[in-house]
C-alpha positions as CSV (number, residue, x, y, z in Angstrom):
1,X,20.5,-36.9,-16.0
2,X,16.7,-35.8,-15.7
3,X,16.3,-32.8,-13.9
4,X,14.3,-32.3,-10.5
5,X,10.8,-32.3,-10.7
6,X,10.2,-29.0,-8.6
7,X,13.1,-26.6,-7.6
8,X,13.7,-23.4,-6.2
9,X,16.9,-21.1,-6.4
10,X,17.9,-17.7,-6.0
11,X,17.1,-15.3,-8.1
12,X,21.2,-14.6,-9.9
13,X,21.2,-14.2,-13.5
14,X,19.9,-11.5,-16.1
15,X,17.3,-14.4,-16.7
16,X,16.0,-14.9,-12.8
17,X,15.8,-11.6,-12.8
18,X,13.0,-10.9,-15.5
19,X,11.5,-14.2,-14.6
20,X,10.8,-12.9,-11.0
21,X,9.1,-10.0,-12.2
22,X,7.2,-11.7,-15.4
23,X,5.7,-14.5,-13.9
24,X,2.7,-12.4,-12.4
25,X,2.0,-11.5,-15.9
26,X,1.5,-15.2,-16.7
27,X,-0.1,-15.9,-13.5
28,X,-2.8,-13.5,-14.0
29,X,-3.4,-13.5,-17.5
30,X,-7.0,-14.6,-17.3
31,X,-8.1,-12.9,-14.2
32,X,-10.0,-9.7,-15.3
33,X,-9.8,-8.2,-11.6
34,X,-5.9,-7.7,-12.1
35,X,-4.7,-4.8,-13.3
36,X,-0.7,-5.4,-14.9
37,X,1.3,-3.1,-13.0
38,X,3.9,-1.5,-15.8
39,X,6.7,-3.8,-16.7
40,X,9.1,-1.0,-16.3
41,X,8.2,0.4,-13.0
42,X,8.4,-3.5,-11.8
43,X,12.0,-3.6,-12.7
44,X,13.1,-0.6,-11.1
45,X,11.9,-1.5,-7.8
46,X,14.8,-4.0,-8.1
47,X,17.3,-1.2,-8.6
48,X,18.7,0.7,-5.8
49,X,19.7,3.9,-8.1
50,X,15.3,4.2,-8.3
51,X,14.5,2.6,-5.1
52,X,15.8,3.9,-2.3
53,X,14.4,1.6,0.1
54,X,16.7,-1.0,-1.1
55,X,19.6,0.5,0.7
56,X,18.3,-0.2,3.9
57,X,17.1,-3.7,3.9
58,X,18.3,-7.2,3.1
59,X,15.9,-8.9,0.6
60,X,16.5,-12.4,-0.8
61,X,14.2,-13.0,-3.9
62,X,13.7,-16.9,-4.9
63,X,12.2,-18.7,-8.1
64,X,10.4,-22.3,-8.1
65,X,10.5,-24.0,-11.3
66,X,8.2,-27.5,-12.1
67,X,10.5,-29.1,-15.3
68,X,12.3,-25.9,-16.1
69,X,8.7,-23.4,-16.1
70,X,8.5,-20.9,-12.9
71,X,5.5,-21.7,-10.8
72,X,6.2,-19.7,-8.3
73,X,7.9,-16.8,-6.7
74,X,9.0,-15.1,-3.4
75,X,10.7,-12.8,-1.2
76,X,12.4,-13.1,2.2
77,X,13.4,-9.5,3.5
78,X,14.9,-8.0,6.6
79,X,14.1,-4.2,7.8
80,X,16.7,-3.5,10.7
81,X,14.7,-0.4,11.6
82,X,11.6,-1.8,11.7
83,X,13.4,-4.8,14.3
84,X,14.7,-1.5,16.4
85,X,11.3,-0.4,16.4
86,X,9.1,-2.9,16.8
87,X,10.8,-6.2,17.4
88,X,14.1,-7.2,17.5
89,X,14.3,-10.2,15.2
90,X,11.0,-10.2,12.3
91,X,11.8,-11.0,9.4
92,X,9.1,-10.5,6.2
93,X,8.1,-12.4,3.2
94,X,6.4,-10.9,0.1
95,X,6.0,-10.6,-3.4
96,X,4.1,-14.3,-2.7
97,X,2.8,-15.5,-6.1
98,X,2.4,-19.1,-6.5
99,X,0.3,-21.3,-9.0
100,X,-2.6,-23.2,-6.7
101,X,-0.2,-25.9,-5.2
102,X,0.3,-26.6,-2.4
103,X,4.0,-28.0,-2.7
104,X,5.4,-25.3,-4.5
105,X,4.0,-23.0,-2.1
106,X,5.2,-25.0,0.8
107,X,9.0,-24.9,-1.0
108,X,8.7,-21.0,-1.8
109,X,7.8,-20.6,2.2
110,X,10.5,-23.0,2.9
111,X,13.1,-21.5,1.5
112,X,12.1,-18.2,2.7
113,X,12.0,-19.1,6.1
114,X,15.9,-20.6,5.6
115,X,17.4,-17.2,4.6
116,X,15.7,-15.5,7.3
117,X,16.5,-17.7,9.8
118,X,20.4,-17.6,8.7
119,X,20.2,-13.4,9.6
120,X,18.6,-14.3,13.2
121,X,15.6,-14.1,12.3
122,X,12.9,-15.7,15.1
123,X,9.3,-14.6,13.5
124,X,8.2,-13.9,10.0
125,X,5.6,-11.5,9.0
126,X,4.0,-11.3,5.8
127,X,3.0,-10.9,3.0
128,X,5.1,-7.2,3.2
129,X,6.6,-6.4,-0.5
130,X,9.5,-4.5,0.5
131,X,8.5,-1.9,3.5
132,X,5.3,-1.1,5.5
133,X,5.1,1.5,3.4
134,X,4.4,-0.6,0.2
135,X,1.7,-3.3,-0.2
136,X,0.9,-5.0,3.0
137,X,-1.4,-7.7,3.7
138,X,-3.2,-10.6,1.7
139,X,-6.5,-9.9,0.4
140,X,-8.8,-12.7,1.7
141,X,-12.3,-11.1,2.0
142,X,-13.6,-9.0,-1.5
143,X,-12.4,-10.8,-4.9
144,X,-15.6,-9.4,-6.4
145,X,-13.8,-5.9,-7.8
146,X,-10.4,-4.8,-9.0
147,X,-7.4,-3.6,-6.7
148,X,-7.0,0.3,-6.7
149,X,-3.4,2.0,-7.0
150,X,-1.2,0.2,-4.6
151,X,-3.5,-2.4,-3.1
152,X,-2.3,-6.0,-2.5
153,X,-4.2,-8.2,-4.9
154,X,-4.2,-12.0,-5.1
155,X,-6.1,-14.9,-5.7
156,X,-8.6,-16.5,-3.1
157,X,-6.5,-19.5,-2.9
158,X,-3.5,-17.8,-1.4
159,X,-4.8,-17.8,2.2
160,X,-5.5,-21.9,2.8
161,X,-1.3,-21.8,0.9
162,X,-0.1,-20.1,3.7
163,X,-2.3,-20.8,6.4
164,X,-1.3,-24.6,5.2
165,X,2.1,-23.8,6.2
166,X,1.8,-22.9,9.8
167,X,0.9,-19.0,9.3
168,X,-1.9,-17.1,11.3
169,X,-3.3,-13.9,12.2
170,X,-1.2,-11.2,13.2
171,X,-3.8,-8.0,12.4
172,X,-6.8,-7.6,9.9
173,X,-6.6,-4.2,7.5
174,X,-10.1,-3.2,6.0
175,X,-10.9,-1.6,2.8
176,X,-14.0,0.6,2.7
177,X,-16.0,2.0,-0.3
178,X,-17.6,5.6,-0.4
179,X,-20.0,7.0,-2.9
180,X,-20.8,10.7,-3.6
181,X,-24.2,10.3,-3.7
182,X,-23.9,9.2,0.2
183,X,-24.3,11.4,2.9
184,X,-22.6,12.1,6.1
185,X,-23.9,11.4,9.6
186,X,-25.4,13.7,11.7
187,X,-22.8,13.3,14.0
188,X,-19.7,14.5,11.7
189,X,-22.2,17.4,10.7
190,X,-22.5,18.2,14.5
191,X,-18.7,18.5,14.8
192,X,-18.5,20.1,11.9
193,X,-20.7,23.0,13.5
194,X,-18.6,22.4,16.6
195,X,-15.4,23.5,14.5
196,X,-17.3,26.2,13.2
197,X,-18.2,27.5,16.0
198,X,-14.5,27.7,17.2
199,X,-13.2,29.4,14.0
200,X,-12.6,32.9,16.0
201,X,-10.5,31.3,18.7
202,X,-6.6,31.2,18.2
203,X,-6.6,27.8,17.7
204,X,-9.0,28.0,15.0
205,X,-8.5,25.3,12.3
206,X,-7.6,26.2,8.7
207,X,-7.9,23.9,5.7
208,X,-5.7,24.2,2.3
209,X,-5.5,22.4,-0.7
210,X,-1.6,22.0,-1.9
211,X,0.0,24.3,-3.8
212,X,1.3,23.0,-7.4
213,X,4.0,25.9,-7.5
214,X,5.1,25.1,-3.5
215,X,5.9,21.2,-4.6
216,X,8.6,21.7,-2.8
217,X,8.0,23.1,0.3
218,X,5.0,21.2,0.4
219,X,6.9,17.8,-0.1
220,X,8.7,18.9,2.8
221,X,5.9,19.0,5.0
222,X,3.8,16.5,4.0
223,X,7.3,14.2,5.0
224,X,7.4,15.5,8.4
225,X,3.9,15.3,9.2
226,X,3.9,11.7,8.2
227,X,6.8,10.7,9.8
228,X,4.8,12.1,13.2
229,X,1.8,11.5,12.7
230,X,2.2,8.1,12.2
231,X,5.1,7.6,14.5
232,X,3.3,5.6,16.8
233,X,1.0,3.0,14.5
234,X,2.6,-0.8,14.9
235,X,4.8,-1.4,12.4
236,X,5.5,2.4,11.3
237,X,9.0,3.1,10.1
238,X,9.9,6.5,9.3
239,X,10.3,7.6,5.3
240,X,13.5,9.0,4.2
241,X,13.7,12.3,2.4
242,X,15.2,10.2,-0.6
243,X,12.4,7.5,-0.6
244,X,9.9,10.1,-0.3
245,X,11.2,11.9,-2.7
246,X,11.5,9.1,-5.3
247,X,7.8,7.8,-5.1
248,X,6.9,11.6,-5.1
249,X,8.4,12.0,-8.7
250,X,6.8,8.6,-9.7
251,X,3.0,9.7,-8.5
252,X,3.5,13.6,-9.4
253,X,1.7,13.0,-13.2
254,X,-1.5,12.1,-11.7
255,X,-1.7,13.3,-8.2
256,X,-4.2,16.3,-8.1
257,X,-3.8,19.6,-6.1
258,X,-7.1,19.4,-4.5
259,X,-6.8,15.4,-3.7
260,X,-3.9,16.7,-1.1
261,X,-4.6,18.7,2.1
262,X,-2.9,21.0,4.3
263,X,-4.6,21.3,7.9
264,X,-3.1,24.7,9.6
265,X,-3.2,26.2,13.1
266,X,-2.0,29.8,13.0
267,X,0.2,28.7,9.9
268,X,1.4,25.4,11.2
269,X,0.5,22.4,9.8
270,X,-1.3,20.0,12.0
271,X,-2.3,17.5,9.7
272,X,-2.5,16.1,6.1
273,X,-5.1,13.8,3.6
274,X,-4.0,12.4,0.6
275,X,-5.5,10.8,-2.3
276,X,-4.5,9.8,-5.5
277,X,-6.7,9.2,-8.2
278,X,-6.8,5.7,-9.0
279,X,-4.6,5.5,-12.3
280,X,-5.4,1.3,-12.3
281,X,-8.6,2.3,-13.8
282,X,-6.4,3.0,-17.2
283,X,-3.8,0.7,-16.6
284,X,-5.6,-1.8,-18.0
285,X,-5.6,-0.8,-21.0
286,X,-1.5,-0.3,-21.4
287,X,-1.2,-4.0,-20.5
288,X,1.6,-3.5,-18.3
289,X,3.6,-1.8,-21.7
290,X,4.3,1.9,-22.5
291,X,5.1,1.0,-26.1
292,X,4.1,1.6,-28.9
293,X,0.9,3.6,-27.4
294,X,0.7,2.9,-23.5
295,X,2.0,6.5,-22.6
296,X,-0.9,8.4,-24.9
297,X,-3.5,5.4,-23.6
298,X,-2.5,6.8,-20.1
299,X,-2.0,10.9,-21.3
300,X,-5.9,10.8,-22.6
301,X,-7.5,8.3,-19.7
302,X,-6.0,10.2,-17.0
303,X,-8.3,13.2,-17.5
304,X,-11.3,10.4,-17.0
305,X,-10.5,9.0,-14.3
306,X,-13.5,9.0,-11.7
307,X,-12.5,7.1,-8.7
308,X,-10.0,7.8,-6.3
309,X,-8.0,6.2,-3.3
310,X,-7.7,7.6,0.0
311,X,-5.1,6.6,1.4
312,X,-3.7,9.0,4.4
313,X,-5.5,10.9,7.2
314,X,-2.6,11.9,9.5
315,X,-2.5,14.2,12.4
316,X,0.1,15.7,15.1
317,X,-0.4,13.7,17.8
318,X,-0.9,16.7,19.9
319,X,-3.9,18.1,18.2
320,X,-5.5,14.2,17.9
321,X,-8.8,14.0,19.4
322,X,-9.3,17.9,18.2
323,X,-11.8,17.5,14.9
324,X,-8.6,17.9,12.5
325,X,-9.0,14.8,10.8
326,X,-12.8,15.2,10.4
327,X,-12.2,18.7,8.9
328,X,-9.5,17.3,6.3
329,X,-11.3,14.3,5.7
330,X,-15.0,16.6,5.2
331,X,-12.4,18.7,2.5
332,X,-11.2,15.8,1.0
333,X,-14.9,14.3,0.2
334,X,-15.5,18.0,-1.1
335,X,-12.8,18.2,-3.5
336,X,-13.6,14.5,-4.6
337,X,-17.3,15.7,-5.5
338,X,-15.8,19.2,-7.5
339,X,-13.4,16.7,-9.0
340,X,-16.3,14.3,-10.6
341,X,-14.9,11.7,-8.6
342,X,-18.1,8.9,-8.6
343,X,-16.5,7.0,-5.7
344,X,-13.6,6.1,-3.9
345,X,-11.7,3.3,-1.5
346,X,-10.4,4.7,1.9
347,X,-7.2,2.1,3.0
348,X,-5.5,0.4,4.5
349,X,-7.3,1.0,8.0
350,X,-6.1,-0.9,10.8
351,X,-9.3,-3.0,12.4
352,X,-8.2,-2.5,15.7
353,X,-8.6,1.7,14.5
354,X,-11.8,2.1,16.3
355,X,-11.6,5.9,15.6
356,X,-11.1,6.0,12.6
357,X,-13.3,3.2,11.6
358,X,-16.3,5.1,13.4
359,X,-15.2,8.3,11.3
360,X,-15.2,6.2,8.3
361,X,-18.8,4.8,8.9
362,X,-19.9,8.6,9.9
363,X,-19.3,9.6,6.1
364,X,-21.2,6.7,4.9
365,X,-18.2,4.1,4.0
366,X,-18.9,0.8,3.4
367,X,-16.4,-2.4,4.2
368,X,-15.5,-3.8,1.2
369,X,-12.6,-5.8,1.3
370,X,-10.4,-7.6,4.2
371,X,-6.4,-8.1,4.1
372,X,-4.3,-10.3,6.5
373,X,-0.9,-9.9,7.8
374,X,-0.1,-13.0,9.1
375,X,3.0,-14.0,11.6
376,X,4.6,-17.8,12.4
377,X,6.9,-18.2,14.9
378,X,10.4,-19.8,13.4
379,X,11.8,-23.2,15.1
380,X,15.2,-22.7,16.3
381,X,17.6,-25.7,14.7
């Protein structure tokens, strides 16, 4: 009996399992723009004992095969939180990686759109790998540079796959570029000297770079400043102290001190900025492997690495609208200058974020790149 020509089945056996997370590794073997994530770390995001958002969620993972060789891959994946939050029957797709076909995407989508539907699902939202929290969108404007540390990345062709299959719009995310050699407005040096000029009053604002010995205690706030800061963006769902916790241990070799920042009023933090340098500019060179030489590749490149991502500007809601994010995000470009940092990428950044787009393009950012979330309303049977 010849087997079918193009299938798709859930991912079950030891065998599905590393086939789901090699297949990008074949994908993308000739594209120099893609940086191989590390085999190892890819697995574990499979495992609930190192992923804690895992425990939470429902996720369905699916393989396509043409004559027995995967083609194509994909996730379907349900968030009850983010339903309680935001709407009460989404359902997401992600980890989307398909050969430039239209019918194997149309099959991966397909099936997809099955599970979902079986858990009540009405809408799907996607691409989402996991949480809101992890890679969100589909890059479809800026193929001309490499993906920093935790950006989506995909080929060009990806958007006319899904848009093919009934999927459009649901919000644009920009990417923007900044240089140290480029200047900020006069307008964020005029509230600069605005916040100066307040520094006397009891409200005066005070700015701190983490501690390394307060890990700790510094983890802890960093957690509950992002969990309120951002409490209100669409599609926010708050991190657990465990999820936290694991992706803190996972980023801790390469974070930087002065990359993370503390805004206090009389000793209460206000608001935070992270940045991580951008560890994809060595990751290149480990090929996705740690053996036999990936770990001292990384342990020599990290101390070279010149370009950072900036990925979090959060304030208390209360003191939004008060110069706080302009003062951590002026520190922030500071300690990326000390740091020898040439340039970094600010994202992802909401378009509809007219503030902080305008703060962005104050400090001399540039747009660079464009990612889609898209949304497709499911047929009942």
């Amino acid at each position: 009996m010849v087997a079918p020509v193009l299938t798709v089945s859930l991912v079950a056996s030891r065998t599905d399992r590393r086939s789901f997370c090699e297949f990008p590794y074949q994908l993308y073997r000739t594209d120099h723009h893609w940086v191989p994530p590390l085999r190892h770390a890819e697995r574990r995001r499979w495992v609930a004992a190192h992923n804690a958002s895992l425990e939470r969620r429902w996720v369905g993972r699916f393989i396509a095969r043409r004559h027995g060789r995967v083609v194509g891959r994909i996730a379907a994946i349900v968030d009850p939180e983010f339903n309680a939050r935001w709407d009460e029957a989404a359902g997401f797709f992600g980890f989307f990686e398909c050969v430039p076909d239209g019918e194997v995407a149309a099959i991966l989508l397909r099936q997809a759109e099955e599970a979902l539907r079986d858990r009540g699902v009405k809408t799907v939202l996607g691409p989402i790998n996991l949480t809101t929290h992890d890679e969100v969108g589909l890059l479809i404007e800026g193929f001309d540079s490499r993906p920093m540390v935790l950006s989506p990345y995909n080929p060009p062709y990806y958007n006319s796959l899904i848009t093919d299959f009934g999927y459009q719009k649901r919000m644009d995310y920009y990417s923007y570029r900044w240089d140290a050699g480029r200047a900020a407005s006069t307008a964020i040096e005029r509230l600069l000297r605005m916040a100066a000029r307040g520094a006397s009053d009891a409200d005066a604002v005070c700015v701190r770079s983490s501690d390394p010995e307060r890990w700790d205690e510094d983890g802890r706030t960093f957690l509950e400043l992002y969990n309120v800061s951002f409490a209100d963006s669409w599609g926010f769902v708050p991190l657990t102290r465990a999820e936290y916790e694991q992706r803190a241990r996972e980023f801790r070799p390469f974070y930087h001190p002065g990359l993370a920042i503390f805004a206090e009023v009389a000793s209460r933090p206000v608001g935070f900025g992270l940045a991580l340098p951008d560890i994809n500019e060595i990751l290149g060179a480990a090929r996705g492997r740690l053996v036999p030489f990936g770990w001292l590749r990384l342990a020599r490149g990290i101390r070279r690495i010149s370009t950072a991502r900036f990925l979090l500007i959060g304030v208390r809601p209360e003191y939004a609208g008060r110069g706080v994010g302009v003062l951590i995000a002026h520190e922030m470009v500071r300690a990326g200058i000390r740091l020898g940092i040439r340039h970094g990428e600010l994202s992802l950044v909401q378009a509809s974020n007219i503030g902080v787009r305008h703060v962005i393009d104050a400090f001399g950012g540039r747009r660079i790149k464009t990612y889609r979330l898209f949304r497709k309303s499911l047929k009942s049977r």
